[in-house]
C-alpha positions in Angstrom: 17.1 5.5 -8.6 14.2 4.7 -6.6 11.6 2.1 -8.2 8.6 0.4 -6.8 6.3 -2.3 -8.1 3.2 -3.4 -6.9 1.4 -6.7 -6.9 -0.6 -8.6 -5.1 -3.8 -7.2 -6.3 -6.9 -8.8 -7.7 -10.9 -9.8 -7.6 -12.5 -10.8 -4.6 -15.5 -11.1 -2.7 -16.5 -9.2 0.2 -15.3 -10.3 3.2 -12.2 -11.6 1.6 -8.6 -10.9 2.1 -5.9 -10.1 -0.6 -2.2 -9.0 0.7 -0.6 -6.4 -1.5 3.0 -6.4 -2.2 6.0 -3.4 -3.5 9.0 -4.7 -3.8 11.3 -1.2 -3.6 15.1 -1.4 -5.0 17.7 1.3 -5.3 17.1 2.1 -1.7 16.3 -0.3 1.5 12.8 -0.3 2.5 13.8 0.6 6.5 15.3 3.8 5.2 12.4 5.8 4.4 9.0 6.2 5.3 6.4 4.0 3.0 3.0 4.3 2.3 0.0 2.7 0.2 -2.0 4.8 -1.5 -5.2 3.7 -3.2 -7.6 6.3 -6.2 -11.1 5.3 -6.7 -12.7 5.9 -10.1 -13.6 9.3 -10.4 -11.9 10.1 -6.9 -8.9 11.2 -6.1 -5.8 9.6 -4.2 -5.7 9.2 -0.7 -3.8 7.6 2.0 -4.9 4.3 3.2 -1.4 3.7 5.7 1.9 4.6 6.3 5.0 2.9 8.1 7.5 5.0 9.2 11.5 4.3 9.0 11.6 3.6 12.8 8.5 0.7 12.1 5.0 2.8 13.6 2.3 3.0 11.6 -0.9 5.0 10.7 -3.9 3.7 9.2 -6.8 5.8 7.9 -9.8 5.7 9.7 -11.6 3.8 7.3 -9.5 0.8 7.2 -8.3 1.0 10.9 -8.8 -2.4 12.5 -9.0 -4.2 8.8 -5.3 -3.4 7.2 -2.1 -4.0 8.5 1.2 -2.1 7.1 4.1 -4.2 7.4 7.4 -4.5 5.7 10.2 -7.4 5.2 13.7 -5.9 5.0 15.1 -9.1 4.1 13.0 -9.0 1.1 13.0 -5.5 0.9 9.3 -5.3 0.3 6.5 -3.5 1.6 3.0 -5.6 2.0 -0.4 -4.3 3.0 -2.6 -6.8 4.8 -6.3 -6.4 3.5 -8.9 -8.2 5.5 -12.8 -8.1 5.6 -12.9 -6.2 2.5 -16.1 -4.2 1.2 -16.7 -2.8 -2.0 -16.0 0.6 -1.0 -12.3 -0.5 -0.7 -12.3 -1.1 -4.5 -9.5 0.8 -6.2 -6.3 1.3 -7.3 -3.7 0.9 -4.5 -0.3 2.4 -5.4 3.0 2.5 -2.7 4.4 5.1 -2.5 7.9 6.7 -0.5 9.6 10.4 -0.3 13.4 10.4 -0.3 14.8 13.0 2.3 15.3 15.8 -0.6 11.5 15.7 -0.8 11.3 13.2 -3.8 8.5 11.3 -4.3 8.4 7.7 -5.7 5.4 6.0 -6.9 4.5 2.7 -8.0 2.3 1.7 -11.1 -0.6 0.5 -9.2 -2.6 -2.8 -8.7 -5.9 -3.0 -9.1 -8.2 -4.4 -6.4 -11.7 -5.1 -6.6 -14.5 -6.0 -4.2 -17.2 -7.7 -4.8 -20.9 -8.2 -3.5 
């Protein structure tokens, strides 16, 4: 079984940095595909990055240049750089991966908020 936990999240000022973590176990973190996720209130989920089994990755357009999607498979963890953060990136960020018979894993979120 599959479980992911968040952390790393947290208050911070615009501008600031904060470095999200999922540790994953019951599967290594180079096997799969992994993604971070975040859900504004009142919004609905959407995909903030993604790093592929082979080690590419995607951003979304609005954090391209800021985030970085990285992972450690020594620690079997996931992390998501956050730099030069805005208040529009306030939200819950949740990681997220698919096993290959199409079953999806979530975390249980960390909250991150930006502040002016």
């Amino acid at each position: 079984q599959v479980q992911l936990a968040e952390s790393g999240g947290g208050l911070v000022q615009a501008g600031g940095s904060l470095r999200l973590s999922c540790a994953a176990s019951g599967t290594p973190v180079s096997r799969y595909a992994f993604d971070w996720y975040r859900q504004a209130p009142g919004k609905q989920r959407v995909l903030v990055a993604t790093i592929s089994s082979g080690g590419n990755t995607v951003y979304a357009d609005s954090v391209k240049g800021r985030f970085t999607i990285s992972r450690d498979n020594a620690k079997n963890t996931v992390y998501l750089q956050m730099n030069s953060l805005q208040p529009d990136d306030t939200a819950v960020y949740f990681c997220h991966t698919r096993n290959w018979s199409l079953l999806d894993y979530w975390g249980q979120g960390t909250q991150v908020t930006v502040s002016t």
